[in-house]
C-alpha positions in Angstrom: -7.8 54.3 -27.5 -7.1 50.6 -27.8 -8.7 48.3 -24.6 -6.1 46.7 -22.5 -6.5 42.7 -21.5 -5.2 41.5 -18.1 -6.0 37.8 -17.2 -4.6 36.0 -14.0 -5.4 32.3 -12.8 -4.6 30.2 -9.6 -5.7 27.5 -8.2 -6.9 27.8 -4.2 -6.4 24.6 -2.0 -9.9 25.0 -0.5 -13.8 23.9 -1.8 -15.2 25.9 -4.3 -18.3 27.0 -2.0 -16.0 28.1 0.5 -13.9 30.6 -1.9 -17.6 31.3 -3.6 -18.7 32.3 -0.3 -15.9 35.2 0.0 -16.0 36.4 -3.0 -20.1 36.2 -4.2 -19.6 39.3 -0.6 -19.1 42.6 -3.0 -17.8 43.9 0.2 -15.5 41.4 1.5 -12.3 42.6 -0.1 -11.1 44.6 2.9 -11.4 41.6 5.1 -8.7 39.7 2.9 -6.7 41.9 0.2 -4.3 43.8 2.0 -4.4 46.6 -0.6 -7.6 48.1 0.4 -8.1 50.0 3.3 -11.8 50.6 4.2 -14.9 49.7 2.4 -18.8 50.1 2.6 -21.7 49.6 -0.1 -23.3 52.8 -0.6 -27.2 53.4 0.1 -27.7 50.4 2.5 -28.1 47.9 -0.1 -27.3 44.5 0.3 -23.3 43.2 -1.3 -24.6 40.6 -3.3 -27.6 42.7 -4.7 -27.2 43.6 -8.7 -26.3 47.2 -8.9 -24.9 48.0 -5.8 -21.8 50.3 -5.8 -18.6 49.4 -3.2 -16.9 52.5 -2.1 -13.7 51.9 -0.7 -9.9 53.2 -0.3 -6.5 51.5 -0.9 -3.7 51.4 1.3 -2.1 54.1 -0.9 -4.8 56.7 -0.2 -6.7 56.0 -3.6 -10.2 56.0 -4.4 -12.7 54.0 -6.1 -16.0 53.3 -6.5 -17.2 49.7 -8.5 -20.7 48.7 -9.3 -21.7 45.0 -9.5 -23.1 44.2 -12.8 -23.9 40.2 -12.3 -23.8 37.4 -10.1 -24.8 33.8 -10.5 -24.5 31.5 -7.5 -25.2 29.1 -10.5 -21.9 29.6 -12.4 -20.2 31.1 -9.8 -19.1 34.2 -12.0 -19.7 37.7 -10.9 -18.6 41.0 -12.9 -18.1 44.5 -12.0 -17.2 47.9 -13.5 -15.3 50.8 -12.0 -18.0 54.1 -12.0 -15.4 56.2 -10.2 -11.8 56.2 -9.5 -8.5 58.6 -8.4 -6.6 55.7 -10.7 -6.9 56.3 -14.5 -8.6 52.8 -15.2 -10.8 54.0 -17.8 -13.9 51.3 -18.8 -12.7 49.4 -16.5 -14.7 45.6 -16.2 -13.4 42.5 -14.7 -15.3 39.4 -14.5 -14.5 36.5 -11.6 -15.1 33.0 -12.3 -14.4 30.2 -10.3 -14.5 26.4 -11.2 -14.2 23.3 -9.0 -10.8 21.1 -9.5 -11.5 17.6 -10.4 -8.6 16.1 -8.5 -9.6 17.2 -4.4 -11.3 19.6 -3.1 -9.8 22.4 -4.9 -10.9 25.5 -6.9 -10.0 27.2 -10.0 -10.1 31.4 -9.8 -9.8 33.2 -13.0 -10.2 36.8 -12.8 -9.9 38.9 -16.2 -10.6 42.3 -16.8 -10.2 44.8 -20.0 -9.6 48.3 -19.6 -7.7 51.7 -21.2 -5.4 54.2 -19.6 -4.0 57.3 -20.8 -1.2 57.1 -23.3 1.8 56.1 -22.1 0.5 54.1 -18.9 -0.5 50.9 -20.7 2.6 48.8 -19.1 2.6 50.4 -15.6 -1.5 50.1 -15.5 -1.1 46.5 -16.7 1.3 45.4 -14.5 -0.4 47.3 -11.5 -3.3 45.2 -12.3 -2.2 42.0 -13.2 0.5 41.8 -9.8 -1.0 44.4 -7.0 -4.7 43.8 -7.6 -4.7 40.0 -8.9 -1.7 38.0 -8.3 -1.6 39.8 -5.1 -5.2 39.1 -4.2 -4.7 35.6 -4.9 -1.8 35.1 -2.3 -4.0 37.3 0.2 -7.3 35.0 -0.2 -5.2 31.9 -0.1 -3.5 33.5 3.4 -7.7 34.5 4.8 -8.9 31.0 4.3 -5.8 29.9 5.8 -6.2 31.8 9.0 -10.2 30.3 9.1 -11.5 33.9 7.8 -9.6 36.5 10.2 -7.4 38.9 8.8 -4.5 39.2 11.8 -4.0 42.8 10.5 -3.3 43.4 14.5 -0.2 41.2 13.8 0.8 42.3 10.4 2.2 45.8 8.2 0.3 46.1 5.2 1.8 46.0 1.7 1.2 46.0 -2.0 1.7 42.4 -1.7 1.0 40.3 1.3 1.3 41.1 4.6 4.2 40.3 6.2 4.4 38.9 9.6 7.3 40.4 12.0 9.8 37.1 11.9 12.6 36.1 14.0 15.6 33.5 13.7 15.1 30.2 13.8 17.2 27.7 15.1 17.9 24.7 12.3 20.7 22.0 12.1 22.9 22.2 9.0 25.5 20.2 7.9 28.9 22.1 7.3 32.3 21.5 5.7 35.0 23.1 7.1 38.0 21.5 5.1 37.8 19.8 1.6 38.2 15.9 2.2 36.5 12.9 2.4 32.9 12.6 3.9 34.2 12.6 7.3 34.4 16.2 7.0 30.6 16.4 6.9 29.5 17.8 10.6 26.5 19.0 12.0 26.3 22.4 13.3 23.2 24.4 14.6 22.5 27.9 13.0 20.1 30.7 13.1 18.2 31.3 9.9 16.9 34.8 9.5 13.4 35.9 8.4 13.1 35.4 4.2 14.6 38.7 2.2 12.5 40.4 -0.6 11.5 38.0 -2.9 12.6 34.7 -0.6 10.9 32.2 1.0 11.8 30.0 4.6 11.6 26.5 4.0 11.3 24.0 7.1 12.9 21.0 5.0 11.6 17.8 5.4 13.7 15.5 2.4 16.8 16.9 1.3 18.3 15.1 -2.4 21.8 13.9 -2.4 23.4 14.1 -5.6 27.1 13.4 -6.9 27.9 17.0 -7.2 27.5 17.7 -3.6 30.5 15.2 -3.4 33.0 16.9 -5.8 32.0 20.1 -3.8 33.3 18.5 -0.5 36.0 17.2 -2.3 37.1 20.8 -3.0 36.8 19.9 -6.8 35.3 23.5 -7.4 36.4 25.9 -4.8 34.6 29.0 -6.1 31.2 27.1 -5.8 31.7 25.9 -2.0 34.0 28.4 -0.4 34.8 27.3 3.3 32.8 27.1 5.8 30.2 25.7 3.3 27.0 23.4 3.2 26.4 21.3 0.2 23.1 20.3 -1.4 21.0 21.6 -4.7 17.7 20.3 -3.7 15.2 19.9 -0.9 11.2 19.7 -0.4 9.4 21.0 2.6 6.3 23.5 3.8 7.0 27.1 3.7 7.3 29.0 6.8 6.7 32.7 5.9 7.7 34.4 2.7 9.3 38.1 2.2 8.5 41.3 0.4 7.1 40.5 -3.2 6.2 36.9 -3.1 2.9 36.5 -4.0 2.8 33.3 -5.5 3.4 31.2 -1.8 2.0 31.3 1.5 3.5 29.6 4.9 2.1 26.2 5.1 2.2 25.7 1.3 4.1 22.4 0.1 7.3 23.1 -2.2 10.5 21.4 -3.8 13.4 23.4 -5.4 16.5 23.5 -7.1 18.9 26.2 -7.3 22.8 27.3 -8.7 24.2 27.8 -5.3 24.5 25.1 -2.3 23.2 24.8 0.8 20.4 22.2 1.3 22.0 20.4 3.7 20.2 22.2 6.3 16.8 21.7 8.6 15.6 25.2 7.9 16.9 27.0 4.9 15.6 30.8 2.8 16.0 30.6 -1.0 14.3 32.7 -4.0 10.7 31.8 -4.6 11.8 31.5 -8.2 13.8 28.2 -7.6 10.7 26.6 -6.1 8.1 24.8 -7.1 4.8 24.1 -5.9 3.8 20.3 -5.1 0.7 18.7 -5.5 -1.4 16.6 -3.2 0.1 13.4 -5.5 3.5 14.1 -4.8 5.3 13.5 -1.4 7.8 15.3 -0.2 10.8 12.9 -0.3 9.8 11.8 -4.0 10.1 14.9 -4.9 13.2 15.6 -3.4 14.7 13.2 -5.1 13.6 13.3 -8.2 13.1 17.4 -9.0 17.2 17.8 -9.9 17.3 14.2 -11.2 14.4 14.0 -13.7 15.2 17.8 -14.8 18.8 16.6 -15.9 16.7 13.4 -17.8 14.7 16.0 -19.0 17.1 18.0 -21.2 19.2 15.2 -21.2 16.9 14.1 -23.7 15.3 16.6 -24.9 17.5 18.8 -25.7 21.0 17.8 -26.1 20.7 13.8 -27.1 17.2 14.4 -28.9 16.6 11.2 -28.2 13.9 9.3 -30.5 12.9 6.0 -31.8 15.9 4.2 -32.8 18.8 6.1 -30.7 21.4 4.0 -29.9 21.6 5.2 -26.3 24.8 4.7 -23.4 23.8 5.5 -19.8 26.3 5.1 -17.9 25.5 4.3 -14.2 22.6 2.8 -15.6 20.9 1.8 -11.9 21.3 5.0 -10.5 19.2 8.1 -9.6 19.5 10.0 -13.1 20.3 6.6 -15.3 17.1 4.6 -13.9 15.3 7.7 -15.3 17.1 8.4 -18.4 16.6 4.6 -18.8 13.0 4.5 -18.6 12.3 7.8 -20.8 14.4 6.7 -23.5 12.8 3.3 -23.7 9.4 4.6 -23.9 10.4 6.8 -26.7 11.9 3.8 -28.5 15.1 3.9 -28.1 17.8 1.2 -28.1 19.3 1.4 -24.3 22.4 0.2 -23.4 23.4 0.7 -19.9 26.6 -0.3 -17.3 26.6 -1.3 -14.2 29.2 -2.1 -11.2 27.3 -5.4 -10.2 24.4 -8.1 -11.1 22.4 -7.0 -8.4 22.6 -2.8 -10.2 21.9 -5.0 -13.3 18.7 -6.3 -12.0 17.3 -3.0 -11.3 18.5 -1.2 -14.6 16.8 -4.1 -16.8 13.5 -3.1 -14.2 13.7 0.5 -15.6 14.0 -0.2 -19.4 17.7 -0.6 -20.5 17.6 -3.8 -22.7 21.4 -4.4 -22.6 23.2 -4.2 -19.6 26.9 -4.6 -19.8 28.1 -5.8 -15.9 31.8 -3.7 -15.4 33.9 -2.8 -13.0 37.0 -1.7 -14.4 35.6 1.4 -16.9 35.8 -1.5 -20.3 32.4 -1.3 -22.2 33.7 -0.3 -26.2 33.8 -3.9 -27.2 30.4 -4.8 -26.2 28.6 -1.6 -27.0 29.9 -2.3 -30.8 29.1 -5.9 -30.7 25.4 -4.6 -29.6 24.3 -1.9 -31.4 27.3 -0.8 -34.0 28.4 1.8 -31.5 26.2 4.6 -29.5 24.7 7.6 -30.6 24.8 9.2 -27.8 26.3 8.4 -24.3 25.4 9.9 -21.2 28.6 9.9 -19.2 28.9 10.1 -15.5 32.5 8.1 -15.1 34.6 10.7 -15.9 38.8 10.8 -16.6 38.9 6.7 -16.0 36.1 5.8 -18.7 38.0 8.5 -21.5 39.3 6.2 -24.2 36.4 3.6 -23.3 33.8 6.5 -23.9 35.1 7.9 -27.1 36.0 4.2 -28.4 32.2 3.4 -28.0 31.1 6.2 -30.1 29.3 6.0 -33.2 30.9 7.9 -36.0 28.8 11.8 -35.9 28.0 10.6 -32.1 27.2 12.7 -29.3 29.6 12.1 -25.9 27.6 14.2 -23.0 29.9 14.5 -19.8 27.6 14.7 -16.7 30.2 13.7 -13.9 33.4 12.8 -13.4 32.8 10.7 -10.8 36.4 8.6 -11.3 38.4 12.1 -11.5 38.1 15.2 -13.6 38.3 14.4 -17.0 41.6 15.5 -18.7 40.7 18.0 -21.7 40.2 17.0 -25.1 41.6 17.2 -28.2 39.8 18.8 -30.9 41.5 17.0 -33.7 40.7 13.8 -31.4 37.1 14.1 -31.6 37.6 15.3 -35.6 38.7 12.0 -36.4 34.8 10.3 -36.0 33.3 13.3 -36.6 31.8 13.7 -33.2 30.3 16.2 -30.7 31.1 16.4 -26.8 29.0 18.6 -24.3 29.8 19.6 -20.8 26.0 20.8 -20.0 25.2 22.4 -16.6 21.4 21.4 -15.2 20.6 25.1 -13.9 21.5 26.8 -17.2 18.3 24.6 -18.7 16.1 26.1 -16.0 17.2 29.8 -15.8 14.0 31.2 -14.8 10.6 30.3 -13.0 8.8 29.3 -16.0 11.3 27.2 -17.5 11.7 25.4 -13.8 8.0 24.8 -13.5 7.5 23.3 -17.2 10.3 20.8 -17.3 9.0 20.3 -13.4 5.8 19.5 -14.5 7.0 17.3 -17.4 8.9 15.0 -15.0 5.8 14.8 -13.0 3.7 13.8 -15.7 5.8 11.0 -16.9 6.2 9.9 -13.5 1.9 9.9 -13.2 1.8 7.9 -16.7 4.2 5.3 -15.6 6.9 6.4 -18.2 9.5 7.1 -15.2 9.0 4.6 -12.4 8.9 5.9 -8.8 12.4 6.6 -7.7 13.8 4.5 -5.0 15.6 5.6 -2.7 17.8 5.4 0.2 17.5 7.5 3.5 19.9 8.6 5.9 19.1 11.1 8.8 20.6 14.9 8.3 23.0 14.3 10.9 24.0 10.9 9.2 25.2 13.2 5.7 29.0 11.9 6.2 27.3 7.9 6.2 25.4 8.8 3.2 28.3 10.3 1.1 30.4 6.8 2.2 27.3 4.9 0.4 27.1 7.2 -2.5 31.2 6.8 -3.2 30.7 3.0 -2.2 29.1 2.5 -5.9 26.8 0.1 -4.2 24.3 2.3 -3.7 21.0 2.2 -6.1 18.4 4.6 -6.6 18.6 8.1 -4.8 19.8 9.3 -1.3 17.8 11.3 0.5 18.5 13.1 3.8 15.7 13.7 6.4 15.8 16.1 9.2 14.7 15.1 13.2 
């Protein structure tokens, strides 16, 4: 019967004598994993002593009996076996370690165990391990020291899970559109937000990011997406409030930016999937990350993936002193590319050159082709936010076998293309969609985490920005459509 491996890691946001001081208690689980019912060490012996055996019961009426094989105060490690148990854990043996976090006051929990089961419940004994016992007990720990040790099981119903608190509305102020025009039809409204759903989390927003999509939504550009009544916005930051059913990974007071495929940021209070969200640092504020998570994951792929951008890419950002060209600027430069860039103005000019595009071209009329050849030969790839104005400009400035990437359109839709047009220099076109290149949690947190760590080396400067009030949403639309604004807008809630 072959052994079965379940390991499980998190990090706690408290000191590692104060997590070590929970769980070096053999006996403490029942004060902070919601799983377990009741639970006493058996013969009167002390629950840090070698050898003792806890004797407890889960929620679900099961029963188990574990003996503590080791613990070093030292190391901070302690191990276990199960001697006893209604669940068909067989040689069961899981070993807790815990190690401080260099940057704060933080601490490191990995709990593994190995383990067989009777043929056939490998998967379901697995997963009951890795998500009810561990993941689960993370969450609940996290939620204990939160609460300064008590376990407000007065005030909560017990589940696999967490516990989940009995929630009511809450009053937020959200920004709605009730006919397609321009950003005068941007109004505040007040609405209640209901408790978070199974698998949701409520968010008290504190920087909401503005982005040119939320534009061509108001605009009524895509219906479908933003049917009416609507409220715009892909991205926000701000401190959970309370989670539903099966979130594990979150607890209320915990720090969080997110994207997601359906609008509605514009609002003070909003619920969305915990699997759009992720978790922020100490190092990173709130309105940074607002504007930056949606950004520097379209630089990301941008890059990455469909320009594969290396040393000696003749590169064309269009936009070049905005939000996503500053950063697609500075990226490509540090990976050696050749960066051309256009601008609306000298003073947009000033602040592309300050995030690594070597050759600005100044324009205001969409006319670029001439001076991109005179540059570089033509571009290998251009990153394309203009839209149906910059068409014959765009695919004049392409290399032969170059790459045209259509992010925006923000002069009009662009008209469609003919194939036999882009046959004729041999060259690709893409109409790439940010949320197809994060399509689940893991994929979200590890381009997430790459935009973060460039922004840490220095490869992607800060993102500046520009901030407008919630309410103000229709003032920062008019600056966004202005073309005079530079960096990212970012709305704040009262």
């Amino acid at each position: 019967m072959a052994l079965q491996k379940v390991v499980r890691s998190t990090v706690i946001d408290a000191p590692i004598e104060k997590v070590w001081a929970v769980l070096r208690d053999f006996n403490s689980h029942d004060q902070w994993h919601t799983v377990v019912d009741t639970s006493e060490i058996e013969d009167g012996k002390t629950s840090d002593r070698v050898g003792c055996v806890r004797n407890f019961t889960l929620q679900d009426g099961n029963h188990i009996r574990e003996m503590l094989l080791s613990l070093s105060d030292k190391d901070h490690v302690s191990t276990y076996t199960i001697v006893e148990a209604t669940v068909p854990l067989q040689r069961y043996v899981a070993t807790v370690t815990l190690k401080p976090v260099t940057d704060g006051q933080r601490t490191f929990w990995h709990w593994a165990s190995t383990f067989s089961t009777p043929a056939g419940m490998e998967a379901q004994l697995r997963e009951m391990v890795a998500h009810g016992v561990y993941e689960a007990g993370f969450a609940n720990l996290k939620r204990h020291l939160q609460l300064g040790h008590s376990t407000a099981r007065s005030t909560t119903r017990s589940t696999g899970n967490l516990p989940i608190r009995q929630a009511s509305p809450i009053t937020a102020q959200t920004i709605k559109v009730r006919e397609y025009g321009d950003a005068t039809q941007l109004r505040a409204e007040t609405s209640d937000v209901p408790p978070p759903g199974p698998g949701e989390v409520r968010i008290r927003q504190t920087a909401i990011g503005v982005n040119y999509l939320d534009v061509y939504l108001r605009k009524g550009w895509i219906p479908d997406f933003l049917p009416l009544p609507g409220t715009p916005g892909m991205e926000a930051a701000g401190e959970v409030i309370d989670v539903g059913t099966d979130v594990t990974s979150l607890l209320p007071g915990d720090r969080v930016a997110y994207m997601g495929p359906l609008p509605g940021s514009y609002s003070s209070v909003r619920n969305v999937p915990v699997a759009w969200t992720v978790r922020l640092s100490g190092g990173m504020d709130d309105i940074t990350a607002a504007a930056s998570l949606l950004k520097g994951i379209t630089a990301d792929y941008l890059l990455h993936d469909l320009g594969r951008v290396q040393a000696g890419t003749r590169l064309l950002v269009h936009a070049a002193a905005g939000g996503v060209g500053s950063m697609v600027c500075a990226w490509a430069r540090n990976k050696g590319a050749l960066v051309m860039g256009t601008v609306s103005s000298e003073a947009k000019a000033r602040i592309a050159r300050d995030h690594g595009c070597q050759h600005v071209i100044v324009t205001s009329d969409y006319t670029f082709s001439a001076a991109v050849h005179s540059i570089a030969q033509g571009a290998d790839v251009i990153i394309d936010g203009l839209g149906d104005a910059a068409r014959e400009e765009n695919f004049a400035a392409l290399a032969p076998c170059g790459h045209w990437i259509s992010l925006g359109q923000a002069s009009g839709p662009l008209q469609p293309l003919s194939p036999d047009w882009l046959v004729s220099k041999s060259v690709s076109f893409s109409r790439p969609v940010a949320f197809a290149y994060v399509a689940n949690h893991a994929l979200l947190n590890q381009r997430a985490e790459r935009v973060w760590q460039a922004m840490r080396e220095g490869i992607v400067p800060p993102v500046q920005t520009e901030r407008f009030a919630l309410k103000d949403a229709a003032a920062a639309h008019a600056r966004l459509e202005s073309r005079q604004s530079t960096g990212a807008l970012v709305l704040l809630p009262g």
